[in-house]
N, C-alpha and C positions, 0 to 999 in steps of 0.2 A: 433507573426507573424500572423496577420488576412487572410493567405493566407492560413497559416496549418489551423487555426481555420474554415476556410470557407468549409472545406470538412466536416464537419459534420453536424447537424442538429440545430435550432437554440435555441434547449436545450439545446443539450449536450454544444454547443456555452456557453448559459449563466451560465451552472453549473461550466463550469469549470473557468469564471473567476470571479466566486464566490469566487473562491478558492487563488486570488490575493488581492493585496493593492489596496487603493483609485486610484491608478492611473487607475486602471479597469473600475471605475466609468460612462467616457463617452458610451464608447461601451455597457456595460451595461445600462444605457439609451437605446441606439437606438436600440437593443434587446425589450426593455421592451415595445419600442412604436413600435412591429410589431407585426403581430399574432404569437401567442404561443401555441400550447396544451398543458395546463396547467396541463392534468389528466400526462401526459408524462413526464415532468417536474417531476410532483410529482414523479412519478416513478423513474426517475433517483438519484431524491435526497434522498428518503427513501434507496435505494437497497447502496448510496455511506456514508448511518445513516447523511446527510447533511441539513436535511432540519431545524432543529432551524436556523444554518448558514444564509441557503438561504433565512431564511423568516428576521431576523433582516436586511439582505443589502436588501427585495425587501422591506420591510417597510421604509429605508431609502432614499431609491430613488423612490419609487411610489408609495406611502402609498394611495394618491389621486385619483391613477389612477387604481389601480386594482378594476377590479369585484369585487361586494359585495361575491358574494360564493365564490369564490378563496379566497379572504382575511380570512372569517371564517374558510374556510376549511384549510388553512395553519396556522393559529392562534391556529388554535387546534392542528393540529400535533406540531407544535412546541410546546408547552405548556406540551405535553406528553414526545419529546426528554425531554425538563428538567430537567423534574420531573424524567424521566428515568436515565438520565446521574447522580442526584443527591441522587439516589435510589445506584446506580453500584457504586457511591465514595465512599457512607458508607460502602455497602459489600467489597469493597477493603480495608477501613482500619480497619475492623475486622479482612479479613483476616491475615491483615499485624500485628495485634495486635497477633493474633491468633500464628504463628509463632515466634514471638518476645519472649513468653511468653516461647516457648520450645528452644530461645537459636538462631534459626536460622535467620542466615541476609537472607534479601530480595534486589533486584536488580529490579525495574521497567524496563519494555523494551517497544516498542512502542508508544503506544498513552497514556498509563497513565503514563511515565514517559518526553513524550514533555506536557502534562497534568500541570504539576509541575514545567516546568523548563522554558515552552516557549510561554504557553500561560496564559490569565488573572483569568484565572478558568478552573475548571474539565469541567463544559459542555460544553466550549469554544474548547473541541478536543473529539469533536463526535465519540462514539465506543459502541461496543456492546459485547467486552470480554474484559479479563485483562491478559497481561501475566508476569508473576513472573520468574525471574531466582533466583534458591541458588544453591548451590553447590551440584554437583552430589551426594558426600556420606551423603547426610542428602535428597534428592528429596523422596525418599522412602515413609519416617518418616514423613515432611511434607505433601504431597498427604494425605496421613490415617488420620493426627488430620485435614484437612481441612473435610474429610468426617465427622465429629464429632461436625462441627462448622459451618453447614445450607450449604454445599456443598456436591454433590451426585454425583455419577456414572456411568451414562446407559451406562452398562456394553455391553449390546446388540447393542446400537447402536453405539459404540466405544470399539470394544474388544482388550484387552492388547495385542496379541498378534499382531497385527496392528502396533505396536510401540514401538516395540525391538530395532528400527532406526532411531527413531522419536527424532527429538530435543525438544522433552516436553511429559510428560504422558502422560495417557488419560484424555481427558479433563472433568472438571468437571462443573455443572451445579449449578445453583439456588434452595436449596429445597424449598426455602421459596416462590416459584408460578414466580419467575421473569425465563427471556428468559437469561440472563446473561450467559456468560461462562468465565471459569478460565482456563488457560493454565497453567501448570507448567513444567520451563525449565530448562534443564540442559546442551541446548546448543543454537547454535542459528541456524544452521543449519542440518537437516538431515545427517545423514551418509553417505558418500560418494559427498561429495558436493566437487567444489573445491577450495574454498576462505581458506585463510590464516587469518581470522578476527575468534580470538576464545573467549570462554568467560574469559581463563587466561590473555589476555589483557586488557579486561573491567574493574575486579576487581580493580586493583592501582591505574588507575585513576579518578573513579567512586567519584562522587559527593555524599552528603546528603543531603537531603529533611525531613521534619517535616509531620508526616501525623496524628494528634491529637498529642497523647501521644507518639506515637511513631516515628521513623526512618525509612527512605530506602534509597538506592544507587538509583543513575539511571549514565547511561553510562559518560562519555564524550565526550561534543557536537557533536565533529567533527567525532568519534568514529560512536557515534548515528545516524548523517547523510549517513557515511558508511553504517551501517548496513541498514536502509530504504531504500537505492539507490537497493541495493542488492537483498534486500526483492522483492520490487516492481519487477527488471529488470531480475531478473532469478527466483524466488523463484513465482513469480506472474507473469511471461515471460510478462509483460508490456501490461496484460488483464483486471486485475480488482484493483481496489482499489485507481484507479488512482487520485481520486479531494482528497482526504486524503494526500497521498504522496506526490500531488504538493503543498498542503496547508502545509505539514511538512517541504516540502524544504523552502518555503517564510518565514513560521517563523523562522527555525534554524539560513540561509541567512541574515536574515534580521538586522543582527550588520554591523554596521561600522568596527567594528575591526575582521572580520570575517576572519580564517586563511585558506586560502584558498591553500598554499602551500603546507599545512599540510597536507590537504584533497587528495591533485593529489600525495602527497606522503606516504601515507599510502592504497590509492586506487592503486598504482604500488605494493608495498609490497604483499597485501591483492590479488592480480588477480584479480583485479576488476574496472578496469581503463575501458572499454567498459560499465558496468552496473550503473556505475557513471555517464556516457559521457548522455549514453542515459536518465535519469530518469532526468538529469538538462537541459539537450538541450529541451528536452519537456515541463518541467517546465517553460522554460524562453519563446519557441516559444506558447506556449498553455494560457499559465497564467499571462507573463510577469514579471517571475524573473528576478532578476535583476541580471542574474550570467555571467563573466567577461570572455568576448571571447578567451580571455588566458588562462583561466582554462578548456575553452573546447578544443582549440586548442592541451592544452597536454594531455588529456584522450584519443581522438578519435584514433578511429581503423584507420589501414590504408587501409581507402577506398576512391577513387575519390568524390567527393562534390556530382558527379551526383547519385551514388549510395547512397550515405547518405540519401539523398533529398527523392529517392525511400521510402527508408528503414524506411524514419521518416512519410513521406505520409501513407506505410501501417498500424505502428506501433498507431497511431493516429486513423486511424478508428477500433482496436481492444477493444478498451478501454472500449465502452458501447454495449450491446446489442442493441440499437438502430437503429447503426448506418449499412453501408453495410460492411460488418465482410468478410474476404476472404473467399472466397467460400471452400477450401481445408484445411485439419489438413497440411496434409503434406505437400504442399506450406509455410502454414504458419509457420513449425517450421523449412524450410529452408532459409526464408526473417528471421525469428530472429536468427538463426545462422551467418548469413551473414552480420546481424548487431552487434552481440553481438561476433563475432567472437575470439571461441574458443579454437580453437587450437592457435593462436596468443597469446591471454591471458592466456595460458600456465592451460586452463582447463583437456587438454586431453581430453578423449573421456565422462565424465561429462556431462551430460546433464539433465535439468528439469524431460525431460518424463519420463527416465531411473531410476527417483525414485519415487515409488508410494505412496511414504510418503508425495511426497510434493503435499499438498492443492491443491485440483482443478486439476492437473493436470490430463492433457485426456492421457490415459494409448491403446487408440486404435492405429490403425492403422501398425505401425512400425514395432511391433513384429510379425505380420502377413507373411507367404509366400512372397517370392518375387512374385511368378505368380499374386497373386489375389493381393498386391501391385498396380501392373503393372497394371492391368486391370481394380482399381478402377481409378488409374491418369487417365487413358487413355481416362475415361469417360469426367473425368471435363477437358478435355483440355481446350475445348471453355469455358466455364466459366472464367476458369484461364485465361486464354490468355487475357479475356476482363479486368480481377482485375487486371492485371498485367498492360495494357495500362490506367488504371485509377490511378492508383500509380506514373503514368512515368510521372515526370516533363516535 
């Protein structure tokens, strides 16, 4: 929809329909032939690990037209993703050896298992951790032999005690000088979360994949799209990660025989028919998936179109630091309750903030007094009042 897309910047515009098929191609053009700040650009696509991506589609469509330094200087970072992404494959199937070796199945989740299964190579699904699920009674034992096997600890900058409710240890790092990080999980959600998607679902019907010599599970498809919609629409309240997420939707999407029944019914099962709605309606208004107005007509909350309209306006300028970001915490975790609505989808009183386990989450405001509450809204009224008339269709 060039109309959501027109509210942001004519970055954030091109980054994310980087993040789609050839049919992207013309708009992309008429992007390419307007001014750009390209150092911005750059920024947006390192911080979403995009930019190999963006540099093979802006070589293919402007290779002629870009700046000489723009092209060197994106030729190079790309050339670094790479080399990086094919640095992080082989530590992953060490690791995966490494485990193999003591007995324990390994489970890819995220981006190294759409890695494997949906796109044409590792550095073709840009990332810059890996996350491993096995089974709770062996996480232990795993975490210690990876310490043993060029994986470390900062113990200080990730204390165990941090993640007594954490759906994965502490994470672990690169000894061998790389930025790399390892997650290991024993679930897929923090404690107290309130989806019905667990990892004793995944196991039976979890696929295998070849990683040298060795083996791993990764989810099933539709399973897998689950969990990302999730990830992104509550676990990420729909702020960051987002040209990854729509780039995972278009490849998962992207069969013909793509079971999309399956999906709107396993997302009723799961409480997660609002976090589905919104991570594909974006996808398709943002990037141009290609997802069937029937399958969003049975996810959506019931809310009037006009509030939708709101709700997908604000939910769209949160995505990059770029762009204009609502002015208020607390405005903004009542525009995504009101889209992602709640108590409807049988969360209870569940909420992002409420767990300070989940990533990124801003942990201010709420727990505060009601007086000094009250008195910080009071301040941003006009601010608000103006974000709130620029969201309104």
């Amino acid at each position: 929809m060039p109309a959501l897309r027109s509210l942001l910047s004519r970055e954030a515009q091109l980054l994310l329909l980087t993040a789609g098929g050839p049919t992207n191609d013309a708009p992309l053009r008429r992007l390419l032939a307007s001014e750009l700040d390209w150092p911005a650009l750059g920024a947006l696509a390192c911080a979403e690990r995009a930019t190999l991506i963006v540099w093979q589609r802006l070589q293919r469509l402007a290779a002629d037209r870009l700046p000489t330094e723009v092209a060197t200087s994106w030729r190079r970072l790309a050339m670094v993703s790479e080399f990086d992404a094919l640095r992080l494959e082989q530590r992953l199937h060490e690791a995966v050896e490494t485990l193999a070796t003591c007995g324990i199945e390994v489970m890819l989740l995220k981006g190294s298992a759409l890695a494997y299964t949906r796109y044409a190579s590792f550095p073709d699904r840009p990332m810059g951790d890996v996350d491993l699920l096995v089974r709770p009674q062996y996480a232990r034992q795993a975490w210690s032999v990876l310490q043993t096997r060029g994986w470390t600890w900062p113990s200080a900058q990730w204390p165990a005690e941090q993640y007594t409710r954490h759906q994965h240890l502490p994470p672990l790092i690169d000894a061998q000088g790389g930025s790399f990080r390892l997650e290991l999980h024993t679930d897929l959600f923090p404690s107290g979360h309130p989806f019905g998607l667990s990892t004793d679902a995944l196991w039976p019907g979890a696929k295998t994949v070849r990683l040298d010599r060795h083996t791993a599970r990764v989810p099933d498809p539709v399973q897998q799209l689950l969990y990302l919609c999730i990830h992104f629409a509550w676990s990420h309240m729909m702020q960051w990660g987002s040209w990854r997420t729509f780039r995972d939707v278009e490849a998962t999407t992207g069969q013909a025989d793509m079971p999309w029944e399956r999906l709107v019914d396993l997302a009723r099962e799961s409480r997660a028919t609002t976090c589905c709605f919104w991570t594909l309606r974006l996808a398709r208004n943002l990037v141009g998936v290609q997802v069937p107005y029937d399958v969003l007509r049975a996810l959506r909350p019931p809310l009037p179109e006009f509030f939708l309209d709101g709700c997908e306006r604000h939910y769209a300028l949160q995505l990059f630091p770029t762009e204009s970001r609502c002015p208020s915490v607390w405005l903004s975790r009542r525009l995504w309750e009101l889209g992602i609505a709640p108590r409807w989808s049988g969360h209870g009183s569940s909420r992002p903030w409420h767990i300070a386990w989940v990533e990124g989450a801003n942990q201010t405001s709420d727990s505060d007094p009601w007086p000094r509450r009250f008195l910080r809204h009071l301040s941003r009224v006009g601010v608000s009042m103006g974000y709130l008339g620029r969201i309104t269709p």
